[in-house]
N, CA, C and O atoms as a Tripos MOL2 file, in Angstrom:
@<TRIPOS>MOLECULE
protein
  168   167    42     0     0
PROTEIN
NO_CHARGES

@<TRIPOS>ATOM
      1 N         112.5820  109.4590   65.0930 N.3       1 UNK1
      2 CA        111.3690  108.6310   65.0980 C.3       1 UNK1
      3 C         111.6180  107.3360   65.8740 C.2       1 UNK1
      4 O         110.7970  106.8340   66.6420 O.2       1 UNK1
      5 N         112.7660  106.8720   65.6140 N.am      2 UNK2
      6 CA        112.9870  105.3720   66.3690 C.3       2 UNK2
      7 C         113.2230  106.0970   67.8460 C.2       2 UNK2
      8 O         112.2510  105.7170   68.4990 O.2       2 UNK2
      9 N         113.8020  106.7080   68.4530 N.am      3 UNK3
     10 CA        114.0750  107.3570   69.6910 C.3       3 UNK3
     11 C         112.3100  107.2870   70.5170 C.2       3 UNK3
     12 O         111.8950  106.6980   71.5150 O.2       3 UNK3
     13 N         111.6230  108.2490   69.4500 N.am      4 UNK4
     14 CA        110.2880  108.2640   70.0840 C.3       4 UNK4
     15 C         109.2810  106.7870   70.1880 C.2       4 UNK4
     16 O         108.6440  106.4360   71.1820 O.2       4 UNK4
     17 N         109.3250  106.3730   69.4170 N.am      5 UNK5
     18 CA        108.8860  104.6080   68.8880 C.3       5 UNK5
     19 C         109.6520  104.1050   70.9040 C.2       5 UNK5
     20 O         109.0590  103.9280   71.9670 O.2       5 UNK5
     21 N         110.8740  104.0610   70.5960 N.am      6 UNK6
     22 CA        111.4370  103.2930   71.9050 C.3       6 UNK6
     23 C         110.9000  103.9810   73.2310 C.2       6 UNK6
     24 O         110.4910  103.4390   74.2580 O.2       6 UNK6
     25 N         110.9940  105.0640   72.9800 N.am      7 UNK7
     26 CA        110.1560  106.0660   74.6280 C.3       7 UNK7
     27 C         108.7620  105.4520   74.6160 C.2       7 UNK7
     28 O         108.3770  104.9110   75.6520 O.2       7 UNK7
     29 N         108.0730  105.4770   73.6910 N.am      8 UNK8
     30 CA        106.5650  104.8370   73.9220 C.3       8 UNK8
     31 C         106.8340  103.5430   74.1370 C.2       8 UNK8
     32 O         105.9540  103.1300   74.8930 O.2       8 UNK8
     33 N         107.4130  102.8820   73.9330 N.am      9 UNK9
     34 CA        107.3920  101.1690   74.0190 C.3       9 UNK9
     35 C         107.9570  100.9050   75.2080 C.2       9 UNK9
     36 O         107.6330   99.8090   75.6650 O.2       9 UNK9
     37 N         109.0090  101.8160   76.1420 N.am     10 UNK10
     38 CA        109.2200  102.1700   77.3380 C.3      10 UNK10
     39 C         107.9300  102.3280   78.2910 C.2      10 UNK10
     40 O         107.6560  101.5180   79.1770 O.2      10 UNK10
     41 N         107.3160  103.2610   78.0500 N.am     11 UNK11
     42 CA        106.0100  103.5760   78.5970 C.3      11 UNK11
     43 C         105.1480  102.6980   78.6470 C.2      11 UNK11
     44 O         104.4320  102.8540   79.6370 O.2      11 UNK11
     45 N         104.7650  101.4780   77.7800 N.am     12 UNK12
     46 CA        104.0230  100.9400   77.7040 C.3      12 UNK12
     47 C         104.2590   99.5900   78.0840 C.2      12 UNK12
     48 O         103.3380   98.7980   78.2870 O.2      12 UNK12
     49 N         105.8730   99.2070   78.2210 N.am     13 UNK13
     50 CA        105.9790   98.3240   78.8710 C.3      13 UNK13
     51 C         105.6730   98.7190   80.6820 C.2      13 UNK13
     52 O         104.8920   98.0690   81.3760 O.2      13 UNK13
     53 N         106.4720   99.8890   81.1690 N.am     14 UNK14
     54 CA        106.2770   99.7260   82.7260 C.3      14 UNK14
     55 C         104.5640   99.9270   82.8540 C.2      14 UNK14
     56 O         104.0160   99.6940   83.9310 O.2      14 UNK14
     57 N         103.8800  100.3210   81.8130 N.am     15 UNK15
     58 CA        102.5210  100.3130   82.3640 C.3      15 UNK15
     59 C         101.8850   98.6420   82.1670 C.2      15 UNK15
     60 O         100.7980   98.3140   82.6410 O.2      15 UNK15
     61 N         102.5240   97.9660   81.6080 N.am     16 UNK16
     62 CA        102.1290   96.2930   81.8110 C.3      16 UNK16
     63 C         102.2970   96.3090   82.7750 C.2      16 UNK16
     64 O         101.3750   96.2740   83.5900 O.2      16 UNK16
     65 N         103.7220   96.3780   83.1500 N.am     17 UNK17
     66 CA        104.3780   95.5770   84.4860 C.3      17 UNK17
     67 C         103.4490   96.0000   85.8420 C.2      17 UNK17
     68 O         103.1380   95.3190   86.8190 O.2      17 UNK17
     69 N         103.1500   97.3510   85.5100 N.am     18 UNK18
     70 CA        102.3810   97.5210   86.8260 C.3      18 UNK18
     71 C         101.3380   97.0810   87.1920 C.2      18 UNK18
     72 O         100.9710   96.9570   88.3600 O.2      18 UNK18
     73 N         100.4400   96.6480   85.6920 N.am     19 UNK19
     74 CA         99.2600   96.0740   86.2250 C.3      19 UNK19
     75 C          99.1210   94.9640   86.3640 C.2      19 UNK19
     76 O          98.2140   94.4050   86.9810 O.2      19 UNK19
     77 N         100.5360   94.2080   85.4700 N.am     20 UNK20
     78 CA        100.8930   92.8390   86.2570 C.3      20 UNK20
     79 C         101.2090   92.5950   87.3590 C.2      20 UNK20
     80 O         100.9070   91.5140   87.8650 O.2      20 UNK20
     81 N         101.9910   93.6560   88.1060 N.am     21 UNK21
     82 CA        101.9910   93.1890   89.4820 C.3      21 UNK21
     83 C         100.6000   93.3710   90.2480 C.2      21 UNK21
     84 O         100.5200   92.5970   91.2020 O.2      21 UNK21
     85 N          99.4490   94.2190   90.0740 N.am     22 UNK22
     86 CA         98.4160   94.7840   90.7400 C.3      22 UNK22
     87 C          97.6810   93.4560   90.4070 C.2      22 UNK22
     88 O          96.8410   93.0580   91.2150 O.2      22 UNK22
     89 N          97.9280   92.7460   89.2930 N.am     23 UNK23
     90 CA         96.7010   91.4670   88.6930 C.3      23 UNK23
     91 C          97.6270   90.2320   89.6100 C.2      23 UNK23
     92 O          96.9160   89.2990   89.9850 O.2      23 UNK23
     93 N          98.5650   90.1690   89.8570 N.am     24 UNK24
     94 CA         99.5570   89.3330   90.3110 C.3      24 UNK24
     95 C          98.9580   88.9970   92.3620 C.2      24 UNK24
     96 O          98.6790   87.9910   93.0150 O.2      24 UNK24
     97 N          99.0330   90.7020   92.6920 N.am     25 UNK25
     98 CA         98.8110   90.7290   94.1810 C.3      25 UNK25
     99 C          97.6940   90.2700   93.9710 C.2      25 UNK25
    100 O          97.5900   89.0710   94.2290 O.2      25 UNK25
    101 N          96.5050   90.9460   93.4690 N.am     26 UNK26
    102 CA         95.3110   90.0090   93.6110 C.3      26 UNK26
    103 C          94.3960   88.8010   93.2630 C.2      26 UNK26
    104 O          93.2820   88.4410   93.6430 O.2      26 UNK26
    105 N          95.3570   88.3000   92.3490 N.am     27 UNK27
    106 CA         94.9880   87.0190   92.0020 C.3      27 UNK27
    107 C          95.8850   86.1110   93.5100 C.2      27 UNK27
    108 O          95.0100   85.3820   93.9780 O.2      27 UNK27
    109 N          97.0760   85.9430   94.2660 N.am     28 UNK28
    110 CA         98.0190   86.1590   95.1660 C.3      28 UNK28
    111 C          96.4640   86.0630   96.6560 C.2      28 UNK28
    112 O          95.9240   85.1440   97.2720 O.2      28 UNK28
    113 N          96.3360   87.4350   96.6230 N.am     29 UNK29
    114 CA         95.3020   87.5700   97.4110 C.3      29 UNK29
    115 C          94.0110   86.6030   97.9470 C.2      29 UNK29
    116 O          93.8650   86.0560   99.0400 O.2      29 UNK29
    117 N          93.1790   86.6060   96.8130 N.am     30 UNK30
    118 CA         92.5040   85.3210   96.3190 C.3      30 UNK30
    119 C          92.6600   83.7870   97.0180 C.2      30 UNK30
    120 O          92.1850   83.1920   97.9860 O.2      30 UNK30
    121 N          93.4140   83.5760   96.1610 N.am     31 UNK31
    122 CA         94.2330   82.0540   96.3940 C.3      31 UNK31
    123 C          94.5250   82.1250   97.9290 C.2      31 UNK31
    124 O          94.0160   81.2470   98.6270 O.2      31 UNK31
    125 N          95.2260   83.0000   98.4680 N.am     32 UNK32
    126 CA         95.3230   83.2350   99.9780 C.3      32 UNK32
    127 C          94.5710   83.2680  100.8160 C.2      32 UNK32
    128 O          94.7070   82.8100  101.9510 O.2      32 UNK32
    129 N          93.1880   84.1100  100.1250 N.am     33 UNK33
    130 CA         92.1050   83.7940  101.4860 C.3      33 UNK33
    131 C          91.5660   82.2460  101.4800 C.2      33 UNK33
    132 O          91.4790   81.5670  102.5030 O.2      33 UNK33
    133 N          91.2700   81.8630  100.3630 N.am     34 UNK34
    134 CA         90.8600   80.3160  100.1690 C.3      34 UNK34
    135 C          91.5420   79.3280  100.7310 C.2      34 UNK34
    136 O          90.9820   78.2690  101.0150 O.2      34 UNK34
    137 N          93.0240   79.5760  100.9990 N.am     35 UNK35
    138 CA         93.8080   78.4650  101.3680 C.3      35 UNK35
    139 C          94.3540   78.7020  102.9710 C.2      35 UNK35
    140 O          95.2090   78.0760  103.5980 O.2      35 UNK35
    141 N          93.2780   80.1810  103.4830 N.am     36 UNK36
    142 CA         93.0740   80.3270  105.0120 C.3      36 UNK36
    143 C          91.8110   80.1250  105.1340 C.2      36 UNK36
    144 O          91.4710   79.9100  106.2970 O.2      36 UNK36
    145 N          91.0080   80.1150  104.3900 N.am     37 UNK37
    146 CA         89.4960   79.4710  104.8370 C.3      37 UNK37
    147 C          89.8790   77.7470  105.1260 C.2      37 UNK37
    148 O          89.7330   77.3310  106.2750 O.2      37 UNK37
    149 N          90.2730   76.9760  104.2430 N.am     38 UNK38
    150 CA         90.1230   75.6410  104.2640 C.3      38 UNK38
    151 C          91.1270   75.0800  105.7490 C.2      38 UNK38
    152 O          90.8410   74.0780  106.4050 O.2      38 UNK38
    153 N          92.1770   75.8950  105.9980 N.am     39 UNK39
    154 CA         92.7820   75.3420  106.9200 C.3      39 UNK39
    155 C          91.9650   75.9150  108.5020 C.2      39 UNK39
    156 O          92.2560   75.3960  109.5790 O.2      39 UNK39
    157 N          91.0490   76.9180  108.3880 N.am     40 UNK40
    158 CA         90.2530   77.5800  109.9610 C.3      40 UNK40
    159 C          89.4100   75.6420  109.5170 C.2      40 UNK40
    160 O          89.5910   74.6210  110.1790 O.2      40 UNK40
    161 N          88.6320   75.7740  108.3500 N.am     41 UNK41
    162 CA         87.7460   74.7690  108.6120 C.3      41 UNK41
    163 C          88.1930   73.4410  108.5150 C.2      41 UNK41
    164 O          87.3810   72.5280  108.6650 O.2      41 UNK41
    165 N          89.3400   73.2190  108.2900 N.am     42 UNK42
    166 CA         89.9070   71.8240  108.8900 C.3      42 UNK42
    167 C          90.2360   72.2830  110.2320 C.2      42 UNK42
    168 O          90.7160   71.5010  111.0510 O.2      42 UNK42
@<TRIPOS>BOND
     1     1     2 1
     2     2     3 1
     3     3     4 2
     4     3     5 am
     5     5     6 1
     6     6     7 1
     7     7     8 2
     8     7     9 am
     9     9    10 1
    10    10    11 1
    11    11    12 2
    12    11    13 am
    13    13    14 1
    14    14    15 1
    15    15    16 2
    16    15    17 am
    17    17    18 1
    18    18    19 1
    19    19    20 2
    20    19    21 am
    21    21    22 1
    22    22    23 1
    23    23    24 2
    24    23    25 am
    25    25    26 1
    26    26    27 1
    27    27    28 2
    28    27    29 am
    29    29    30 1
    30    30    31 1
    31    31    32 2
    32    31    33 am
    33    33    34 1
    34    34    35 1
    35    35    36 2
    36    35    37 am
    37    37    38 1
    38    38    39 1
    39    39    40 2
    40    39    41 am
    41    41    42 1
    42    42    43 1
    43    43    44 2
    44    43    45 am
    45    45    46 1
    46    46    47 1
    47    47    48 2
    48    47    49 am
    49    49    50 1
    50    50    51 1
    51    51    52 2
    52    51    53 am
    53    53    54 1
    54    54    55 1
    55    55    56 2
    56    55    57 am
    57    57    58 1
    58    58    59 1
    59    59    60 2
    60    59    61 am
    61    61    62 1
    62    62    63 1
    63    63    64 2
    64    63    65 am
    65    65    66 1
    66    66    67 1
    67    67    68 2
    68    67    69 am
    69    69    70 1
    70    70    71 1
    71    71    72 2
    72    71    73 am
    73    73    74 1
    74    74    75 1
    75    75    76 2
    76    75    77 am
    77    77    78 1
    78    78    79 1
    79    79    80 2
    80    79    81 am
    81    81    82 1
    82    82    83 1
    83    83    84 2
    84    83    85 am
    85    85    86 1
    86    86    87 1
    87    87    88 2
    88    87    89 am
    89    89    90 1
    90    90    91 1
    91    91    92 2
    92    91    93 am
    93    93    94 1
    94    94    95 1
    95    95    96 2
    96    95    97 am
    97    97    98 1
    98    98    99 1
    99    99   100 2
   100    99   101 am
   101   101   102 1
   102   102   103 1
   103   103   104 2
   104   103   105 am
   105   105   106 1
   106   106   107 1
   107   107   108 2
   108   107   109 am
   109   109   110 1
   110   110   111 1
   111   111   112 2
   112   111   113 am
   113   113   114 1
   114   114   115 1
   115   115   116 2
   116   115   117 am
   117   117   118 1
   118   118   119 1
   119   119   120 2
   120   119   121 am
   121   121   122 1
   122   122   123 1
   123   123   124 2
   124   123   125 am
   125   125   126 1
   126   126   127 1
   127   127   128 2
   128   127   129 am
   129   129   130 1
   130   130   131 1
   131   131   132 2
   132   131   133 am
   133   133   134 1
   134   134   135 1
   135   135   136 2
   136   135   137 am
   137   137   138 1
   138   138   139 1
   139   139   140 2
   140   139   141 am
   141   141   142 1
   142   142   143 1
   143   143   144 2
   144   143   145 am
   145   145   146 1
   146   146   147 1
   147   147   148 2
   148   147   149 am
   149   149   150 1
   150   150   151 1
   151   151   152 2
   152   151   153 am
   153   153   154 1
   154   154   155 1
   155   155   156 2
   156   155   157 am
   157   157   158 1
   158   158   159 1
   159   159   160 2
   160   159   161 am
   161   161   162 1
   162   162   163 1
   163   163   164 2
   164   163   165 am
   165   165   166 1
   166   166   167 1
   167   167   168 2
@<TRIPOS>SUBSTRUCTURE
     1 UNK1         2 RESIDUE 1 A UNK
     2 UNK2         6 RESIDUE 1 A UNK
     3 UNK3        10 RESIDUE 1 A UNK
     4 UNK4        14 RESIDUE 1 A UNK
     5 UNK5        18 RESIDUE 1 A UNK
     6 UNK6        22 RESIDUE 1 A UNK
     7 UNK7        26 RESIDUE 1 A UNK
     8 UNK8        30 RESIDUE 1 A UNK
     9 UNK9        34 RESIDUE 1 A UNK
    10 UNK10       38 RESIDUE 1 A UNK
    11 UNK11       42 RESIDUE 1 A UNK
    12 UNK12       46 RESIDUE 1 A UNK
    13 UNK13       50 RESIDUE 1 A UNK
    14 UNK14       54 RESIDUE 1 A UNK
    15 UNK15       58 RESIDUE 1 A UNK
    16 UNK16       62 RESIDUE 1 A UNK
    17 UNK17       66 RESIDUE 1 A UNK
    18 UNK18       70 RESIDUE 1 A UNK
    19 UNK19       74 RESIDUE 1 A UNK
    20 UNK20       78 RESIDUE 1 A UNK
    21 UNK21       82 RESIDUE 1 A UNK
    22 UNK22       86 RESIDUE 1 A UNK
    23 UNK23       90 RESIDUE 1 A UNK
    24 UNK24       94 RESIDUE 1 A UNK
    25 UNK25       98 RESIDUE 1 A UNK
    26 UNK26      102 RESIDUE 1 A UNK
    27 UNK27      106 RESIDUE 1 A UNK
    28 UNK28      110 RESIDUE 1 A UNK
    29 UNK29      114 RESIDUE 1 A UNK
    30 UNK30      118 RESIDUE 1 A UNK
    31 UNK31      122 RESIDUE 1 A UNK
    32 UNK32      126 RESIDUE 1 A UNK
    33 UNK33      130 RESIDUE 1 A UNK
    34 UNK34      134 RESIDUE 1 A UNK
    35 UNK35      138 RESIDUE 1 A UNK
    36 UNK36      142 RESIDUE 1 A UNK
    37 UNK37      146 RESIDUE 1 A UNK
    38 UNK38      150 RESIDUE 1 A UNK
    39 UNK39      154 RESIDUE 1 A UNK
    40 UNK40      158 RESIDUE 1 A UNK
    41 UNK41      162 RESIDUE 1 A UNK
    42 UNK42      166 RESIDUE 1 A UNK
């Protein structure tokens, strides 16, 4: 039972991580176009 407990908590951590990085690039993204808009219009 603890074996299976740790395989799911495995699983469910790399499925954070991934959508932390996917929430990461596009928050990343974001911030990036804004801070190439302000420098075209300066």
């Amino acid at each position: 039972a603890i074996l299976a407990a740790s395989q799911m908590l495995q699983s469910w951590v790399s499925v954070a991580l991934v959508a932390g990085v996917i929430v990461a690039a596009f928050i990343g993204t974001m911030i990036g176009k804004r801070i190439v808009k302000k420098h075209l219009a300066a």
